[in-house]
GUBA-100739 format. One record per atom (N, C-alpha, C): residue in three letters; x, y, z; residue number from 1; atom name. Coordinates in nm, 3 decimals. Example, Ala and Ser with C-alpha at 12.3 -4.5 7.8 and 13.67 -1.06 7.14 Angstrom:
<sites>
[ALA [1.319 -0.569 0.780] 1 N]
[ALA [1.230 -0.450 0.780] 1 CA]
[ALA [1.320 -0.330 0.780] 1 C]
[SER [1.285 -0.225 0.708] 2 N]
[SER [1.367 -0.106 0.714] 2 CA]
[SER [1.290 0.003 0.787] 2 C]
</sites>
This chain:
<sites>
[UNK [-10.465 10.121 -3.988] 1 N]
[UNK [-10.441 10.126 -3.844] 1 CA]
[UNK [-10.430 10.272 -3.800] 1 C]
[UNK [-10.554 10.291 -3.722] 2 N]
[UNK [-10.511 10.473 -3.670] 2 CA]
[UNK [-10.411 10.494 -3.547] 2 C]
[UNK [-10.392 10.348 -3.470] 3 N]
[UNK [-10.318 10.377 -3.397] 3 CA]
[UNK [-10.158 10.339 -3.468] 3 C]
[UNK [-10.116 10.337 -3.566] 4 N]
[UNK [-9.976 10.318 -3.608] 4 CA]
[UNK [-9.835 10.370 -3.534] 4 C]
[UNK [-9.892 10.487 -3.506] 5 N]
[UNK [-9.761 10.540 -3.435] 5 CA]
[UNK [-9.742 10.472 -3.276] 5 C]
[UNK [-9.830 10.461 -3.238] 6 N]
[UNK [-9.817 10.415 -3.106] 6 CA]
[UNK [-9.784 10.279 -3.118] 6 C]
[UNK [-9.842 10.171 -3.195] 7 N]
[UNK [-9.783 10.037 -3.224] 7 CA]
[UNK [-9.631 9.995 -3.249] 7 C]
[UNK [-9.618 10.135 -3.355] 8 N]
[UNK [-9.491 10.121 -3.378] 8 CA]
[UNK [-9.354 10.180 -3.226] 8 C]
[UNK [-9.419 10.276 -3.171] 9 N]
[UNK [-9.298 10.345 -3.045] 9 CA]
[UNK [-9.347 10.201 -2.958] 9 C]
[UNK [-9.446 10.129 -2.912] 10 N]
[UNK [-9.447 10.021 -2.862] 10 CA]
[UNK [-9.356 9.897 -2.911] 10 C]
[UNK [-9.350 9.871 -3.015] 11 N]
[UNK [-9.259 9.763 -3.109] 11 CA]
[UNK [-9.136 9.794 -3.030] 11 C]
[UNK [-9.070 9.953 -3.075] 12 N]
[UNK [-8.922 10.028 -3.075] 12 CA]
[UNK [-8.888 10.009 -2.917] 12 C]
[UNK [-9.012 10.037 -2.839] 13 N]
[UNK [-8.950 9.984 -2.707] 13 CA]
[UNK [-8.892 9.921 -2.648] 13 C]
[UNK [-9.021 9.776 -2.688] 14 N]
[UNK [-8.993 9.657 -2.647] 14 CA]
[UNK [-8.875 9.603 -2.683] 14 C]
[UNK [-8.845 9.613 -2.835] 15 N]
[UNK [-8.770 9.541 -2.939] 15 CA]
[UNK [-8.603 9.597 -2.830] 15 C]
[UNK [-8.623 9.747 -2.840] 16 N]
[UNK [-8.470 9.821 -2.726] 16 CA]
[UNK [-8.353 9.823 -2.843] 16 C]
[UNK [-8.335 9.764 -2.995] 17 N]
[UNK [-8.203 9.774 -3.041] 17 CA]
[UNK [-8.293 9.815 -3.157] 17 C]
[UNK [-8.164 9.852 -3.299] 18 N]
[UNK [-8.220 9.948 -3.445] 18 CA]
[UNK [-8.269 9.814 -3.465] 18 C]
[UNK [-8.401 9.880 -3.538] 19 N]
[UNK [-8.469 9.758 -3.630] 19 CA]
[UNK [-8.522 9.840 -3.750] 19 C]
[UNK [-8.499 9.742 -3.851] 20 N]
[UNK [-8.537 9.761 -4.009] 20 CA]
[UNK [-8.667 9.831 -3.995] 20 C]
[UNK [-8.692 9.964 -4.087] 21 N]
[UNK [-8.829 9.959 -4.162] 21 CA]
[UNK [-8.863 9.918 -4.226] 21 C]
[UNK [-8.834 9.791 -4.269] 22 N]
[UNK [-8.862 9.704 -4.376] 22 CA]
[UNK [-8.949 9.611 -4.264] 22 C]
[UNK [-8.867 9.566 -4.197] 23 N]
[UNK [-8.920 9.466 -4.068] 23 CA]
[UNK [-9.039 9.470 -4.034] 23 C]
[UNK [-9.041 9.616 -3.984] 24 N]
[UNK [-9.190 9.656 -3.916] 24 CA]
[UNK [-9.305 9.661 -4.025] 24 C]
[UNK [-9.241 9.690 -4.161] 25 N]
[UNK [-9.383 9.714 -4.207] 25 CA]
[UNK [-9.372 9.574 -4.283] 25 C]
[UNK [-9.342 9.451 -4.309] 26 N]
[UNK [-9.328 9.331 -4.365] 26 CA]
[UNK [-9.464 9.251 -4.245] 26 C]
[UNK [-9.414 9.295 -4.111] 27 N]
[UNK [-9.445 9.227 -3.990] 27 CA]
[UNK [-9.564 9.286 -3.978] 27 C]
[UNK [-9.578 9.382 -3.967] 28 N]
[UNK [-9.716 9.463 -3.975] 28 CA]
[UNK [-9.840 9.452 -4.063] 28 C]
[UNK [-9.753 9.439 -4.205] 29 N]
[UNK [-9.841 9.378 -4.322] 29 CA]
[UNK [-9.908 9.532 -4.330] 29 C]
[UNK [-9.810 9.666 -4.340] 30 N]
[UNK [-9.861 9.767 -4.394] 30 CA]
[UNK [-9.746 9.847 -4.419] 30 C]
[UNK [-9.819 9.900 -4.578] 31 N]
[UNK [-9.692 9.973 -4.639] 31 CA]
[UNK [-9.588 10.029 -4.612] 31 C]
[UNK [-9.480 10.075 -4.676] 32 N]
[UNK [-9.377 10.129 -4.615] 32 CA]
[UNK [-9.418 10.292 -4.627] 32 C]
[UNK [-9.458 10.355 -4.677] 33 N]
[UNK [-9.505 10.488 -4.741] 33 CA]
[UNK [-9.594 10.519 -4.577] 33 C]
[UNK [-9.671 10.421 -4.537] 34 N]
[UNK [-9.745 10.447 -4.422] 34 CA]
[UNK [-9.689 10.458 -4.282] 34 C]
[UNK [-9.618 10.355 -4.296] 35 N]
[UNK [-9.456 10.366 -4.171] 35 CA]
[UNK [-9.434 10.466 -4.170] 35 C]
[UNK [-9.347 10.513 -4.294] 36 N]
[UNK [-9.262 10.629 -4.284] 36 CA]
[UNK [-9.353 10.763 -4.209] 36 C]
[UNK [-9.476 10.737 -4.208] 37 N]
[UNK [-9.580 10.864 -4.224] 37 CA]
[UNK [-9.582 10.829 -4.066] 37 C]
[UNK [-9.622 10.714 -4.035] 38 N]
[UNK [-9.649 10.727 -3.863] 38 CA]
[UNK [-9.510 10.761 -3.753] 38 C]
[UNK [-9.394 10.705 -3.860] 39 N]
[UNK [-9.271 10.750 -3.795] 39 CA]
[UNK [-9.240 10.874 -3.824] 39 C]
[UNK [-9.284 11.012 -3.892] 40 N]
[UNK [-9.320 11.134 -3.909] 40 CA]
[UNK [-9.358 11.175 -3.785] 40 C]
[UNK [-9.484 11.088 -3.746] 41 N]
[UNK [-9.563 11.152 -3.620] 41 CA]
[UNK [-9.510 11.137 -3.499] 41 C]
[UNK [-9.429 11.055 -3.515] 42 N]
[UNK [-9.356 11.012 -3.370] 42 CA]
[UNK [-9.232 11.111 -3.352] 42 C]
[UNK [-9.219 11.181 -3.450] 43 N]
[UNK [-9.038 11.204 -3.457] 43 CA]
[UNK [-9.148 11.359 -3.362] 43 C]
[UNK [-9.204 11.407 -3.434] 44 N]
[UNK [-9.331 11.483 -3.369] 44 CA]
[UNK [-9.378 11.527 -3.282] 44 C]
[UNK [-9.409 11.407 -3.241] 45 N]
[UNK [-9.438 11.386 -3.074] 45 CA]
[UNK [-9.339 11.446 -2.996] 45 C]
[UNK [-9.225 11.350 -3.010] 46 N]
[UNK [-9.087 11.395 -2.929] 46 CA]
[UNK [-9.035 11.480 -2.942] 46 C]
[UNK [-9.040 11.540 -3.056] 47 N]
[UNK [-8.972 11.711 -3.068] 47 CA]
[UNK [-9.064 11.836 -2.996] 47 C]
[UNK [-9.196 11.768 -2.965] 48 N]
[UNK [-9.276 11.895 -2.889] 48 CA]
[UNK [-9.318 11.855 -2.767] 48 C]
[UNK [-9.328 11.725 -2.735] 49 N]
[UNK [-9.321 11.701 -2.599] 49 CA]
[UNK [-9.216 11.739 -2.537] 49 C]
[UNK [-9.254 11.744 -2.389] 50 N]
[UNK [-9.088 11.722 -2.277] 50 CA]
[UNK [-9.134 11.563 -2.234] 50 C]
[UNK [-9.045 11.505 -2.314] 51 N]
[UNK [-9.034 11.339 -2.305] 51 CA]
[UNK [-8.892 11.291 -2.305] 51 C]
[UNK [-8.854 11.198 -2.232] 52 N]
[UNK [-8.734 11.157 -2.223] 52 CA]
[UNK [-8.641 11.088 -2.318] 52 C]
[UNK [-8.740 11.087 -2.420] 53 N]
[UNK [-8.718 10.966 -2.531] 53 CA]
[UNK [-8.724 11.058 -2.645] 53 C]
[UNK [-8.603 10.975 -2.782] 54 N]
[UNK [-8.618 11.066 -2.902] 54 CA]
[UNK [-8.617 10.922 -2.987] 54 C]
[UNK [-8.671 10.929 -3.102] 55 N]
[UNK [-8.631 10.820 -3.237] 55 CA]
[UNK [-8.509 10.879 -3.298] 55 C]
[UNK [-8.477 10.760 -3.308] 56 N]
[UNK [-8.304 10.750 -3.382] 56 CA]
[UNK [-8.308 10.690 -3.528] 56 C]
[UNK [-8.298 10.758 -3.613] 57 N]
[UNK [-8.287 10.729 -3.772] 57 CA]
[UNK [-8.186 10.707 -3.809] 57 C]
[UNK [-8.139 10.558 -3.800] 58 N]
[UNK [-8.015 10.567 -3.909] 58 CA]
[UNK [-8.029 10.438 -4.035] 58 C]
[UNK [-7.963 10.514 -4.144] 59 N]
[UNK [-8.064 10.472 -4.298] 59 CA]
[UNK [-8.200 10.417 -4.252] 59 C]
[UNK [-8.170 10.274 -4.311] 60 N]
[UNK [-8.308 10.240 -4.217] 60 CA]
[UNK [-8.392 10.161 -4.155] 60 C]
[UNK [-8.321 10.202 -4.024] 61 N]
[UNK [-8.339 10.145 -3.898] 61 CA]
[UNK [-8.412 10.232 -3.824] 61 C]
[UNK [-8.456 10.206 -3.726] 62 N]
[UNK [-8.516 10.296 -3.616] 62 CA]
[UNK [-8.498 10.268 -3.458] 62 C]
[UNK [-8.499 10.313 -3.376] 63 N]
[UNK [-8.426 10.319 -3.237] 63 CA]
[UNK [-8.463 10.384 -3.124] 63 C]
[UNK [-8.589 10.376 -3.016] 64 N]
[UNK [-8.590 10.463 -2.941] 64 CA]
[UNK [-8.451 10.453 -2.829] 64 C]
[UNK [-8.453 10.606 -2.770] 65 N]
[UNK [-8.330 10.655 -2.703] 65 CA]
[UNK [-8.356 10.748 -2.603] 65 C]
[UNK [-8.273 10.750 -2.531] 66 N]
[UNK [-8.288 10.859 -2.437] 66 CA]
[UNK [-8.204 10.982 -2.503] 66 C]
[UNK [-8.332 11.106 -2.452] 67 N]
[UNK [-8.277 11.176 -2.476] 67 CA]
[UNK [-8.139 11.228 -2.424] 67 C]
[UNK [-8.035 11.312 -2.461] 68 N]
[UNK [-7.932 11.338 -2.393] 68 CA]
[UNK [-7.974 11.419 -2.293] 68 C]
[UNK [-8.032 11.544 -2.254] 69 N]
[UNK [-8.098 11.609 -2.163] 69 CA]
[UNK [-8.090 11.540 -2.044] 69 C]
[UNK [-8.157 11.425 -2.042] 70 N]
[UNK [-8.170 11.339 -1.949] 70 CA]
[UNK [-8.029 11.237 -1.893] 70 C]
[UNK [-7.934 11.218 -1.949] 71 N]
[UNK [-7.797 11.155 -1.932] 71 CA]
[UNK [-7.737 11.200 -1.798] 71 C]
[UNK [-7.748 11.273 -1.746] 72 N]
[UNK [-7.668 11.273 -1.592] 72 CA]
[UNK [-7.794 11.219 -1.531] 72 C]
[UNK [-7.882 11.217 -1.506] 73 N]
[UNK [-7.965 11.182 -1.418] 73 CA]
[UNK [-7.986 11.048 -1.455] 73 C]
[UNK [-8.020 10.996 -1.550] 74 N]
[UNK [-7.991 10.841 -1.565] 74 CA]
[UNK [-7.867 10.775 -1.563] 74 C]
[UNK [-7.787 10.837 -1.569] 75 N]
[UNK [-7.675 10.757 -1.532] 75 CA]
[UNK [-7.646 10.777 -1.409] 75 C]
[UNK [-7.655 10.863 -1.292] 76 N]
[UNK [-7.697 10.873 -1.149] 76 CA]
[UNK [-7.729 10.757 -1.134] 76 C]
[UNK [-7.872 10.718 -1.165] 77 N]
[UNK [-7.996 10.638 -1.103] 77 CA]
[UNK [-7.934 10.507 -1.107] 77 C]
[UNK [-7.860 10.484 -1.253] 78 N]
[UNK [-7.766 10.346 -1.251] 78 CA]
[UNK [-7.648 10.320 -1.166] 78 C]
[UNK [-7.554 10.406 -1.106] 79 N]
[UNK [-7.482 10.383 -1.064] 79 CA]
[UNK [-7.513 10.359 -0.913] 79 C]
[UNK [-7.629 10.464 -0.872] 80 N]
[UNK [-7.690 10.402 -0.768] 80 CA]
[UNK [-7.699 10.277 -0.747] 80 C]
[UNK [-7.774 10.240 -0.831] 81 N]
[UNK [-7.788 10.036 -0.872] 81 CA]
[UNK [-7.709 9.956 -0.822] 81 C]
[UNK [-7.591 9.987 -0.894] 82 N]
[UNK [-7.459 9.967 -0.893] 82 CA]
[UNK [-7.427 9.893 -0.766] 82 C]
[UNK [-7.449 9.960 -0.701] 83 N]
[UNK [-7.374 10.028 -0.557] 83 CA]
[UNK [-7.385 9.877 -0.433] 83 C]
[UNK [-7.482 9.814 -0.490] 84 N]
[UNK [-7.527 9.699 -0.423] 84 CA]
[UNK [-7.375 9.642 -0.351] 84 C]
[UNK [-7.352 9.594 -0.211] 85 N]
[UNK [-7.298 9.545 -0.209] 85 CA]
[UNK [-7.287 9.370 -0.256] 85 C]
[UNK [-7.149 9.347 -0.291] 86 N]
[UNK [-7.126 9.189 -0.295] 86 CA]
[UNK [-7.153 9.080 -0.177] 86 C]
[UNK [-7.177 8.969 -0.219] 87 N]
[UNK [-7.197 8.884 -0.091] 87 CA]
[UNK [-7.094 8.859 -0.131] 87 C]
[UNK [-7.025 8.785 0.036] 88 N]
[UNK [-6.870 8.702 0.021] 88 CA]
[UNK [-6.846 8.620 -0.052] 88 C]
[UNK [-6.945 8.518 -0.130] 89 N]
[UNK [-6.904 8.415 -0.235] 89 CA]
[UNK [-6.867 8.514 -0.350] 89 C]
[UNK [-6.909 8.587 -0.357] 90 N]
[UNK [-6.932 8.715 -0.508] 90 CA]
[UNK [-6.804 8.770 -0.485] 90 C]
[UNK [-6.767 8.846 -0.345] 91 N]
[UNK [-6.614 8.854 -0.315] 91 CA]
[UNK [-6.484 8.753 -0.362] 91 C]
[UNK [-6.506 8.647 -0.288] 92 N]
[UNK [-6.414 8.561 -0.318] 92 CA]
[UNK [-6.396 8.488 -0.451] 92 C]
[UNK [-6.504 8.541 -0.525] 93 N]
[UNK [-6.467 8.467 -0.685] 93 CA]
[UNK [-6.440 8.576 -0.795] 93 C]
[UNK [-6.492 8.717 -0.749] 94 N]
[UNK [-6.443 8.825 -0.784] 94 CA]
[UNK [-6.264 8.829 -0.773] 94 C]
[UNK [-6.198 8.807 -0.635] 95 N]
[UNK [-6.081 8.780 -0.632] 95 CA]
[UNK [-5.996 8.707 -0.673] 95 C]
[UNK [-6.070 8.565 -0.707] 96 N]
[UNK [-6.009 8.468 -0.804] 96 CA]
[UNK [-5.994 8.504 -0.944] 96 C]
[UNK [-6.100 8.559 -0.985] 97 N]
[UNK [-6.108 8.572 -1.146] 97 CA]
[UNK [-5.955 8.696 -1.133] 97 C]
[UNK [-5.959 8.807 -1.043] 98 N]
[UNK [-5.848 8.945 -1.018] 98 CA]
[UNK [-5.740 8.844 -1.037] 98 C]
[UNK [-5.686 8.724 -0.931] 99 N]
[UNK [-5.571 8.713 -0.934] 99 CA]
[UNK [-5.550 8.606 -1.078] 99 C]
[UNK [-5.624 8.546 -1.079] 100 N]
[UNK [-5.590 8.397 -1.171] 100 CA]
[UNK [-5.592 8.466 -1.367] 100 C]
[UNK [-5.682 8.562 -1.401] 101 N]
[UNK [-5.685 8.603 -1.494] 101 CA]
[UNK [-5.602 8.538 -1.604] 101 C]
[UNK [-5.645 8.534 -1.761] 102 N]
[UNK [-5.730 8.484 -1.775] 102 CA]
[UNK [-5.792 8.328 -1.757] 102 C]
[UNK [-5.918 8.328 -1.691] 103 N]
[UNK [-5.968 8.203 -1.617] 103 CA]
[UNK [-6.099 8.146 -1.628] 103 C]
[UNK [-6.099 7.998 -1.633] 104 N]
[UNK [-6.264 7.954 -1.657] 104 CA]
[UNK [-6.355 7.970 -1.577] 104 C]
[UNK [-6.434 7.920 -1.576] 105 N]
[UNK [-6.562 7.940 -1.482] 105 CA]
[UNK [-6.485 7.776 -1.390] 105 C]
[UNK [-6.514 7.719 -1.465] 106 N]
[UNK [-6.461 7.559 -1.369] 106 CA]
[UNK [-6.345 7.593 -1.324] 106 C]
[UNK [-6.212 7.661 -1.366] 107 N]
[UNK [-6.101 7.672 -1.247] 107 CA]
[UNK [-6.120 7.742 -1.161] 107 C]
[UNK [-6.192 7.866 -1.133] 108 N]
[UNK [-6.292 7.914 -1.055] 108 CA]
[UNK [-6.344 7.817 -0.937] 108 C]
[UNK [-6.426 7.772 -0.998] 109 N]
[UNK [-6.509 7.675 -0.890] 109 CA]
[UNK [-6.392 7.563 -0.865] 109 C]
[UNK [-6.262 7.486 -0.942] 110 N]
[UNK [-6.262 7.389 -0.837] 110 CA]
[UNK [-6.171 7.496 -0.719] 110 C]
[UNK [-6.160 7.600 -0.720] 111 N]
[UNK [-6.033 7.638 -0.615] 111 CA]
[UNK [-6.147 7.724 -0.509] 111 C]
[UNK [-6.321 7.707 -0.493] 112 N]
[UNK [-6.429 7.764 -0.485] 112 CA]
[UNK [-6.465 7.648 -0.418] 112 C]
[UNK [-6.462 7.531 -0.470] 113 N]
[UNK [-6.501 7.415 -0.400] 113 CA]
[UNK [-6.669 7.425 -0.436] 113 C]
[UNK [-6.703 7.500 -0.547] 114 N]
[UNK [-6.845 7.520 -0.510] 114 CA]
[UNK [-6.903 7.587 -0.668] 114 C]
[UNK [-7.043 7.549 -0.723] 115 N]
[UNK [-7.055 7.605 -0.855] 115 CA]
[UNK [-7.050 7.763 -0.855] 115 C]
[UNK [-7.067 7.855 -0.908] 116 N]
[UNK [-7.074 8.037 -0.918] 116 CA]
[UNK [-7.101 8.049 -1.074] 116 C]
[UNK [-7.196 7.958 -1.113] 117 N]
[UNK [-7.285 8.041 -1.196] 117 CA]
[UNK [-7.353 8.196 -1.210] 117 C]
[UNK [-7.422 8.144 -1.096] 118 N]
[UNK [-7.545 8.298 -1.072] 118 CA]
[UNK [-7.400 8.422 -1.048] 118 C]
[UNK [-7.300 8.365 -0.976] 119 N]
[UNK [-7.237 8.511 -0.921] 119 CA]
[UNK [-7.153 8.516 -1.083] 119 C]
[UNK [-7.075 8.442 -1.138] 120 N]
[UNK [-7.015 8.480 -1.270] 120 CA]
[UNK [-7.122 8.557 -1.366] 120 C]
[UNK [-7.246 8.504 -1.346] 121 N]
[UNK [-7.364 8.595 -1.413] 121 CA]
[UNK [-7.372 8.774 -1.382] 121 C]
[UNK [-7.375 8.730 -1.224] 122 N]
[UNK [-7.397 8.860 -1.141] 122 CA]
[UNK [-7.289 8.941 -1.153] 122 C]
[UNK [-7.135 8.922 -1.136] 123 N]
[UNK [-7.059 9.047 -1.164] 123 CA]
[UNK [-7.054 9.064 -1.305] 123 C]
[UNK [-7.073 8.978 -1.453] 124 N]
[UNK [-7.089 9.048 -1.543] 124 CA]
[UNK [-7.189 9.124 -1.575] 124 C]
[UNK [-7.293 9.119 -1.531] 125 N]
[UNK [-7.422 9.202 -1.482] 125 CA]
[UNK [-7.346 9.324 -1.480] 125 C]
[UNK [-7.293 9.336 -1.347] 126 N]
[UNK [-7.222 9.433 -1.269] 126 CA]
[UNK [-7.190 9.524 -1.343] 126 C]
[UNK [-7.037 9.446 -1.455] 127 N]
[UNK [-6.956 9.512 -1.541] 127 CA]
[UNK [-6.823 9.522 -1.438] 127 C]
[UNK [-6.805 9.355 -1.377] 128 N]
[UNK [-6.703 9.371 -1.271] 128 CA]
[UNK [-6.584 9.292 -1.366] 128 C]
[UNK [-6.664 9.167 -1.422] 129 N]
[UNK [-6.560 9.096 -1.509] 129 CA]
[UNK [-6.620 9.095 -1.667] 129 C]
[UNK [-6.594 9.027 -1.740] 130 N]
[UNK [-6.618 8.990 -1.876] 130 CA]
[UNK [-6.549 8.899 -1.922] 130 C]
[UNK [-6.595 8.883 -2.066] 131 N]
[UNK [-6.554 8.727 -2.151] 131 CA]
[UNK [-6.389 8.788 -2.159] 131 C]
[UNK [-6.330 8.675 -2.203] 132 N]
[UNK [-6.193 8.729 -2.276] 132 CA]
[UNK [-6.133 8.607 -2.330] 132 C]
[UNK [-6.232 8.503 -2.408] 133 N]
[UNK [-6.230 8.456 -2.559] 133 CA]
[UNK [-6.237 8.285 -2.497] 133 C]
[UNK [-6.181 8.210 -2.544] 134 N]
[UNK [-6.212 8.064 -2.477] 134 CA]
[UNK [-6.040 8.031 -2.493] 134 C]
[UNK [-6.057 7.927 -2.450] 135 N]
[UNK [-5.969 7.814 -2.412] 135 CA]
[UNK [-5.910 7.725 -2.490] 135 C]
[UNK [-5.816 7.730 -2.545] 136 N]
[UNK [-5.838 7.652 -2.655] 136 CA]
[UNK [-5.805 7.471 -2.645] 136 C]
[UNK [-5.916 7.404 -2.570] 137 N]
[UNK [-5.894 7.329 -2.558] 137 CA]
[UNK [-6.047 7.209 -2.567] 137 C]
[UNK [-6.029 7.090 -2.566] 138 N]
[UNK [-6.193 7.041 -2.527] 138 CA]
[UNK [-6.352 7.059 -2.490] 138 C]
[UNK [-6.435 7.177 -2.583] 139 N]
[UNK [-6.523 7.197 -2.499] 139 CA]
[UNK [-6.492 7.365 -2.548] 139 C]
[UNK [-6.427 7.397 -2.582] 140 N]
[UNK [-6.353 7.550 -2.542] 140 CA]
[UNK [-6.417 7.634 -2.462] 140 C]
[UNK [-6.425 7.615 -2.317] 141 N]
[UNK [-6.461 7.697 -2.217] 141 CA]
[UNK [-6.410 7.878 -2.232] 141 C]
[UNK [-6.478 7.905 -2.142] 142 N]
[UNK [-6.508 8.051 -2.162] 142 CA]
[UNK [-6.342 8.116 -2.082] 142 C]
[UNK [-6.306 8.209 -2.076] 143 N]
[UNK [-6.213 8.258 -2.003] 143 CA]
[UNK [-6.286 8.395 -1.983] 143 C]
[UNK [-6.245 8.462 -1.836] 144 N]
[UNK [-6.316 8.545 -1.789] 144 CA]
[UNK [-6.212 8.637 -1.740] 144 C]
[UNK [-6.185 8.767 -1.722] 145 N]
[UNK [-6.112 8.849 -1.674] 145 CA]
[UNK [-6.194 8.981 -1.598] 145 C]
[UNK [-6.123 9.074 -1.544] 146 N]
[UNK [-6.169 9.162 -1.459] 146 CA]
[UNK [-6.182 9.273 -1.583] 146 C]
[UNK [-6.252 9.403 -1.584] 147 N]
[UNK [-6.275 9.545 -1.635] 147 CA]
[UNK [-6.219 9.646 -1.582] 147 C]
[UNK [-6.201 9.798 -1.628] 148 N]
[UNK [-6.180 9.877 -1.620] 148 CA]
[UNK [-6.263 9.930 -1.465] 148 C]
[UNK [-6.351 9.888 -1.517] 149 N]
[UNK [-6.496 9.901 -1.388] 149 CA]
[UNK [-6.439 9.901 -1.243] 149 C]
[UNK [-6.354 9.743 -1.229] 150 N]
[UNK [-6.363 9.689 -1.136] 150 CA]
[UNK [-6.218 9.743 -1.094] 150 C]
[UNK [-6.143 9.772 -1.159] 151 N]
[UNK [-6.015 9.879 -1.061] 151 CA]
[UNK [-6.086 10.006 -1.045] 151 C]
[UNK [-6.176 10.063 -1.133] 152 N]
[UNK [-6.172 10.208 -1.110] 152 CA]
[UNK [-6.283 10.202 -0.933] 152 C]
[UNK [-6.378 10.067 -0.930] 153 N]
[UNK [-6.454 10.036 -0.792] 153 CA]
[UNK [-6.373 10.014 -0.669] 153 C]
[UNK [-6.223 9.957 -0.675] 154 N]
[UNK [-6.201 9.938 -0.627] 154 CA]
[UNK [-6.038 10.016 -0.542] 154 C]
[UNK [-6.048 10.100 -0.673] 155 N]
[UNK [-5.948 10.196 -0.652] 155 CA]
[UNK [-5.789 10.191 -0.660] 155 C]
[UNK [-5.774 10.124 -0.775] 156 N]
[UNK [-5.687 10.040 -0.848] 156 CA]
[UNK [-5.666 10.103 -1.008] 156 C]
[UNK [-5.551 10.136 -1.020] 157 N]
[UNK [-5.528 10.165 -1.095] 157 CA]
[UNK [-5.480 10.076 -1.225] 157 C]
[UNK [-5.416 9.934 -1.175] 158 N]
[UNK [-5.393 9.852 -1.265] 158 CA]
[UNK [-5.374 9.729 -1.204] 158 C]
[UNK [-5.371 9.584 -1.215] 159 N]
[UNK [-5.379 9.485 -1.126] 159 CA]
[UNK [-5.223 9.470 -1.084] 159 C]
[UNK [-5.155 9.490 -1.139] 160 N]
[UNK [-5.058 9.510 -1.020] 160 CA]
[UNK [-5.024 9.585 -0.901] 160 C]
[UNK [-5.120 9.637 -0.889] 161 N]
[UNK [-5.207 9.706 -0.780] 161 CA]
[UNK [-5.246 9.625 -0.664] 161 C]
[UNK [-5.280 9.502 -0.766] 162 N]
[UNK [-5.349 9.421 -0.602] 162 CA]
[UNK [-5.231 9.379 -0.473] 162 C]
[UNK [-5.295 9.363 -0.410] 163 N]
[UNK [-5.234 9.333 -0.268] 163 CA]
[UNK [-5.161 9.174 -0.331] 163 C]
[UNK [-5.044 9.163 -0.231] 164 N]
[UNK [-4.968 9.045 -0.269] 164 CA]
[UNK [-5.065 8.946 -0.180] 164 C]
[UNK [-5.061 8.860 -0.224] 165 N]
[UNK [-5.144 8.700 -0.113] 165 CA]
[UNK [-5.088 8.604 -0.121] 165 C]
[UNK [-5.100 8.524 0.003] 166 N]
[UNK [-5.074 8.401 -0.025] 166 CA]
[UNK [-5.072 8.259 -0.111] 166 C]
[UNK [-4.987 8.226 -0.143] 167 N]
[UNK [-5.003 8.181 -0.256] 167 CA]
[UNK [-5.073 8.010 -0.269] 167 C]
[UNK [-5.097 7.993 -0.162] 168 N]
[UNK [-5.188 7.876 -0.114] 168 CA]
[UNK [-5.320 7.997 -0.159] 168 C]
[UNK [-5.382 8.083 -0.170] 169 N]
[UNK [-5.559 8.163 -0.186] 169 CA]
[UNK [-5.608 8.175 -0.113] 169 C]
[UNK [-5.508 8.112 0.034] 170 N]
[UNK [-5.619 8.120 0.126] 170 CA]
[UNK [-5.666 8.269 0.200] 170 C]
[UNK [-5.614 8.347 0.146] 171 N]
[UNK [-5.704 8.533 0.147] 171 CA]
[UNK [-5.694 8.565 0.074] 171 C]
[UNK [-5.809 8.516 -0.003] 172 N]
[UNK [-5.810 8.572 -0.195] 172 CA]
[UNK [-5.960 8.667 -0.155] 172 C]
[UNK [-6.003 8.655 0.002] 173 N]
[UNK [-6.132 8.671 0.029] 173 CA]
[UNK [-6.113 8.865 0.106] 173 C]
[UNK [-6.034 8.947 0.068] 174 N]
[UNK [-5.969 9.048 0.081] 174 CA]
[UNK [-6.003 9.206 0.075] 174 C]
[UNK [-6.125 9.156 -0.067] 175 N]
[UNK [-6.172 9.246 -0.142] 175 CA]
[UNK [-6.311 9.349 -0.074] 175 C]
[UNK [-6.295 9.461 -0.054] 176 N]
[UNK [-6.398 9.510 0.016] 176 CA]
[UNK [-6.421 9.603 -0.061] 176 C]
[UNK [-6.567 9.615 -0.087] 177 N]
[UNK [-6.628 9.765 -0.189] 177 CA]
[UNK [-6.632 9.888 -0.126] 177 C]
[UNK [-6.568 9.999 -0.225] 178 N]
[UNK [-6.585 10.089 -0.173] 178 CA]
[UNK [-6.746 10.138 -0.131] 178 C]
</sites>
């Protein structure tokens, strides 16, 4: 294969986590001696290009990466992202998961009156909430809590921070992004 190196930074792309050189060249159905040689050329490439990307060698695995060079400006571009505001269902279950902690997805929704799949999807997307282990009960549902993320977004230093509410929920709907 003359194009090896490029097959292989195509693989490393796609693939996004370390993968075996054993893998690639098992999968490839070409030697390891030849790998190593096209992953030579790649390491190559990136050390004399101005490219954003470097290969990551560890024993042996392989890994494309961003270069560090590039780290403030990509992490800019993400936080931009970020920035999206919440819709009010995304609000108000964001606030449930803040006050009720740790909590299921179903105690969620029955005090929601309503499913929040996509949005329990969407603020862990975010990096607003996360897992925080199951339930130990029937089924062992998920329990979900708030992040570091989501005080430092909201300007909160710790959840006893949050605003006191009523204890009926009925302004659990409170929460406004900076």
């Amino acid at each position: 294969m003359e194009n090896l190196p490029a097959i292989i930074e195509g693989i490393l792309f796609a693939w996004a986590e370390p993968l075996a050189v054993t893998e690639i060249s098992r999968t490839l159905e070409v030697p390891l001696p030849r790998i190593y040689q096209a992953v030579e050329e790649l390491e190559a490439k990136y050390q004399k290009e101005d490219s954003g990307l470097k290969l990551i060698q560890v024993k042996n695995t392989l890994q494309l990466a961003t270069k560090e060079s590039c780290y403030d400006e990509i992490e800019r571009f993400f936080e931009d992202k970020k920035k999206k505001k919440l819709s009010n269902a995304g609000l108000e279950t964001l606030a449930i998961i803040a006050y009720k902690q740790p909590v299921t997805k179903v105690e969620v929704e029955d005090i929601r009156g309503v499913q929040c799949d996509s949005i329990v999807r969407t603020l862990m997307k975010i990096g607003y909430i996360e897992q925080r282990g199951y339930l130990d009960r029937p089924g062992k549902p998920m329990l979900y809590g708030t992040t570091d993320l989501f005080l430092k977004k909201f300007g909160l230093r710790s959840l006893e921070e949050l605003p006191q509410v009523d204890p009926s929920g009925e302004d659990l709907n409170f929460l406004k992004e900076e």
